[in-house]
C-alpha positions as CSV (number, residue, x, y, z in Angstrom):
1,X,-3.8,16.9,30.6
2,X,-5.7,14.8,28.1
3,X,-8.9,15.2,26.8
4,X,-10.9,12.1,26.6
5,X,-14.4,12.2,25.4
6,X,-17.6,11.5,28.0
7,X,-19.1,7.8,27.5
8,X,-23.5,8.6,27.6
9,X,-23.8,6.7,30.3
10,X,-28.1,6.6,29.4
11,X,-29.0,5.8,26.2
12,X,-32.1,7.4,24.5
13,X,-34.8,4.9,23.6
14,X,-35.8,4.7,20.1
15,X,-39.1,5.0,19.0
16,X,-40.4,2.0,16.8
17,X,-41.0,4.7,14.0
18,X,-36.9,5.5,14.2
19,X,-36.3,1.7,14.1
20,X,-38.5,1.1,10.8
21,X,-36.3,3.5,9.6
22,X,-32.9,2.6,10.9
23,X,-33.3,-1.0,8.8
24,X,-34.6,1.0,5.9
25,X,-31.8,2.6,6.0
26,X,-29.6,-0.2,6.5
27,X,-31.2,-2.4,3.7
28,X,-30.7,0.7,1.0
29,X,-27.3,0.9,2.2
30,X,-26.5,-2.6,1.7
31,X,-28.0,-1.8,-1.9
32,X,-25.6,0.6,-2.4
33,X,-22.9,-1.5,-1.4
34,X,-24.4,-3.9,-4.0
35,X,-24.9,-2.0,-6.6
36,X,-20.7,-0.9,-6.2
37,X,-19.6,-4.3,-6.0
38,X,-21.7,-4.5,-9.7
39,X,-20.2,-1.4,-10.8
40,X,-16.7,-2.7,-10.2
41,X,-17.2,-5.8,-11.7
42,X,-18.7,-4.0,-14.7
43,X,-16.2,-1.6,-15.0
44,X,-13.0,-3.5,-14.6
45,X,-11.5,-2.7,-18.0
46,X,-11.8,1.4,-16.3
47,X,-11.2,0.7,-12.8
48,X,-7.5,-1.2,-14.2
49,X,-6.6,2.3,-16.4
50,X,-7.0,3.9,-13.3
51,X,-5.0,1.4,-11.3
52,X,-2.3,1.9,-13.6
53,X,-2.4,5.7,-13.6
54,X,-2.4,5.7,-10.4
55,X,0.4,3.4,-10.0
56,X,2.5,5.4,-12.6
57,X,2.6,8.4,-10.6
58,X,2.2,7.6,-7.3
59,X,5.6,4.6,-7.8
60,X,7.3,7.6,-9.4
61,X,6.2,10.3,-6.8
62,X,7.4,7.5,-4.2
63,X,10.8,7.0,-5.4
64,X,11.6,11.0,-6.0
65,X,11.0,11.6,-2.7
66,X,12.5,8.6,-1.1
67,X,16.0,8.3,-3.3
68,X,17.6,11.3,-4.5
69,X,21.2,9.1,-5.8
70,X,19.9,9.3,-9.3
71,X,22.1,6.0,-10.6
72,X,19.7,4.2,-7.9
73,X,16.6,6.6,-8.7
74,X,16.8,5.4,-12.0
75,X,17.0,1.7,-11.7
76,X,14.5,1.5,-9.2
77,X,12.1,3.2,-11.5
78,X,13.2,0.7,-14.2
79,X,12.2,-2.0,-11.2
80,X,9.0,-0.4,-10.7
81,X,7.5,-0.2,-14.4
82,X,8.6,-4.0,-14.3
83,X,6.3,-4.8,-11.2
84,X,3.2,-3.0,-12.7
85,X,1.3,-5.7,-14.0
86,X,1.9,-7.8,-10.3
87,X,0.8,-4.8,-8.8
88,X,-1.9,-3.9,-10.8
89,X,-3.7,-7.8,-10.0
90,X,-2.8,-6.8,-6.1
91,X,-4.6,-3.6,-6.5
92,X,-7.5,-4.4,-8.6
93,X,-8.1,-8.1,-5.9
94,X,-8.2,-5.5,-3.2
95,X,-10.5,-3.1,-4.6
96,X,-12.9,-5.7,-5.7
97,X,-12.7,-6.5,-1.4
98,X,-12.3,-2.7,0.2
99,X,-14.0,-0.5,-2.1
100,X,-17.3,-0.9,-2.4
101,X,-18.0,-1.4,1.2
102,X,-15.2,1.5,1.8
103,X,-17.2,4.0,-0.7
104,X,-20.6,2.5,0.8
105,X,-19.7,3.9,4.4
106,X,-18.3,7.0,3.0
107,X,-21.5,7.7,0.9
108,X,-23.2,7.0,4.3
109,X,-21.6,9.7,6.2
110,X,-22.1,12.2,3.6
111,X,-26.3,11.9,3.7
112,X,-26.5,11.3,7.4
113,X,-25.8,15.2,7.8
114,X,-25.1,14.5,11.5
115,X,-24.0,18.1,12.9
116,X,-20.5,18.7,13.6
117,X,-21.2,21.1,16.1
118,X,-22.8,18.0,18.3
119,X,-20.0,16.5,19.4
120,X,-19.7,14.4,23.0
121,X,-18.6,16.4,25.4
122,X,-14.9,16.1,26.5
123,X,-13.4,16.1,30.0
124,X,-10.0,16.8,31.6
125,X,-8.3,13.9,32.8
126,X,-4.8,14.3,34.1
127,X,-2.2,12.1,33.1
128,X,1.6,11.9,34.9
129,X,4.4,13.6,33.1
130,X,6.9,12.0,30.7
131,X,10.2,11.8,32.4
132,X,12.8,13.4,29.4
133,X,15.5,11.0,28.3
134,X,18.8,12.4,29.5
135,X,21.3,13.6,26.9
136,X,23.5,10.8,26.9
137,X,20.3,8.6,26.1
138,X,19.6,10.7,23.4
139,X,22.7,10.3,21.7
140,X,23.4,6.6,22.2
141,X,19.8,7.1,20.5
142,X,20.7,9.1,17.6
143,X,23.9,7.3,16.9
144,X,21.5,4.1,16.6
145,X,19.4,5.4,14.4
146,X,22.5,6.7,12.4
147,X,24.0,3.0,11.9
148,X,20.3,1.5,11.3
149,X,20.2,3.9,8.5
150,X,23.5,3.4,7.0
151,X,22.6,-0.4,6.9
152,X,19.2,0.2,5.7
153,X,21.5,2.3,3.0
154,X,23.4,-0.4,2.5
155,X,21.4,-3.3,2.3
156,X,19.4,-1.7,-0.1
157,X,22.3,-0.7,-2.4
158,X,23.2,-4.9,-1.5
159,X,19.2,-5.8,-3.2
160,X,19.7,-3.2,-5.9
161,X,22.9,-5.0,-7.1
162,X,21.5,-8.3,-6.6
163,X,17.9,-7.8,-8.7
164,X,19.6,-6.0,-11.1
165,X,22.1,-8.6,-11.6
166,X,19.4,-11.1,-11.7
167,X,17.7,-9.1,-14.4
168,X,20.7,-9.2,-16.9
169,X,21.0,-12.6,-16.7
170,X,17.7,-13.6,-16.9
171,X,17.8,-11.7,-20.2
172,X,20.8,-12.9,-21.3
173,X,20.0,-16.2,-21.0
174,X,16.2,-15.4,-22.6
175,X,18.2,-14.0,-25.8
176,X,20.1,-16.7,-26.5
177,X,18.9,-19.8,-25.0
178,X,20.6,-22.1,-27.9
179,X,23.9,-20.7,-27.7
180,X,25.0,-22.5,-24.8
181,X,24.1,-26.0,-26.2
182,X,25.7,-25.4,-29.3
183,X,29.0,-24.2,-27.8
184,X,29.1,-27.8,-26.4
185,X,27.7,-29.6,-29.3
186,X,30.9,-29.7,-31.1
187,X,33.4,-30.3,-28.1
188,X,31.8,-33.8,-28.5
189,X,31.4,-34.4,-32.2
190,X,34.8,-33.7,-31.5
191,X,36.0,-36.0,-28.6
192,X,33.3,-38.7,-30.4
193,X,35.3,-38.7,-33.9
194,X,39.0,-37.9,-32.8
C-alpha cells in the first residue's frame, strides 16, 4: 500500500484582514529577495573565496571517493585545479540567479513557524504488486551493468590519455613557440644559397 496525502477538497475563506497581510508579507519578502540580490552583488570579491573553497574540497572530496587508481586520482586532480577558474564563473553566474531567491524561500519557511505536527492527513491507497524479475533476468542484468562499467572504465582511461596528451603539447608548443620556425629557417638559407 501507498500512502498518498488527502487533497482539502473545501478551502477556508480568508478574511480581508489575512489578505492585507498575505501581500505584506509577500512585498517584505520580495525585499528580502532584493536586498540578497544587493548583497551578492556587493559581496562578490567574498562570495568568489567561498566558491573557490568550496570547489577545492568538494572537486577533491569528489575524486577520492569516485577513483581510488591513484596514477588516475592524481591527474584528475591536476585536471581539476586547471578547470577552477571556468568553474568558479559557472558557479558565481548561477548564484547571482539561484541564490537569493533560493535563501529568500528558505528564510520564509523558517519565520512562517507553520506546525509540523499539522500535516494533511494521509490515506491508504492500494497499489498492485511488482512482479520480481526472474533470475536469469537478473543476471543478463548484472552482466550489463558489468560491461557498461568496464566501458565507462575504459572510456574514461581513453579521455584521461587524450586531455592529458593535449596538455603536454599545448605546453610544449607554449614554451617554445620560435623553435619550430627556426629549425626551418636554415634548411632554406640553405637550399636558397647552395
Amino acid at each position: 500500500m501507498t500512502l498518498v496525502p488527502r487533497n482539502n477538497l473545501h478551502q477556508p475563506v480568508i478574511s480581508p484582514e489575512n489578505l492585507a497581510h498575505q501581500r505584506l508579507a509577500a512585498e517584505r519578502m520580495q525585499d528580502v529577495n532584493l536586498l540578497l540580490q544587493n548583497l551578492a552583488n556587493s559581496e562578490e570579491a567574498t562570495i568568489k573565496l567561498i566558491i573557490d573553497c568550496l570547489y577545492d574540497i568538494g572537486s577533491v572530496n569528489l575524486i577520492n571517493r569516485r577513483l581510488h587508481f591513484r596514477p588516475l586520482n592524481r591527474t584528475i586532480k591536476l585536471i581539476a585545479k586547471m578547470s577552477k577558474p571556468v568553474f568558479r564563473m559557472i558557479a558565481w553566474r548561477w548564484f547571482q540567479k539561484n541564490c537569493p531567491q533560493l535563501i529568500t524561500n528558505w528564510l520564509e519557511t523558517k519565520i512562517a513557524f507553520e506546525d509540523p505536527t499539522n500535516l494533511p492527513e494521509e490515506i491508504a491507497v492500494e497499489t498492485s504488486p511488482v512482479k520480481p524479475y526472474s533470475q536469469l533476468e537478473v543476471d543478463n542484468m548484472n552482466r550489463e551493468i558489468k560491461y557498461l562499467r568496464s566501458q565507462v572504465r575504459w572510456l574514461v582511461g581513453v579521455s584521461i590519455a587524450a586531455l592529458s596528451t593535449l596538455g603536454v603539447t599545448v605546453t610544449v608548443l607554449n614554451r617554445s613557440p620560435e623553435a619550430p620556425l627556426q629549425s626551418t629557417q636554415p634548411m632554406r638559407s640553405q637550399i636558397m644559397h647552395p
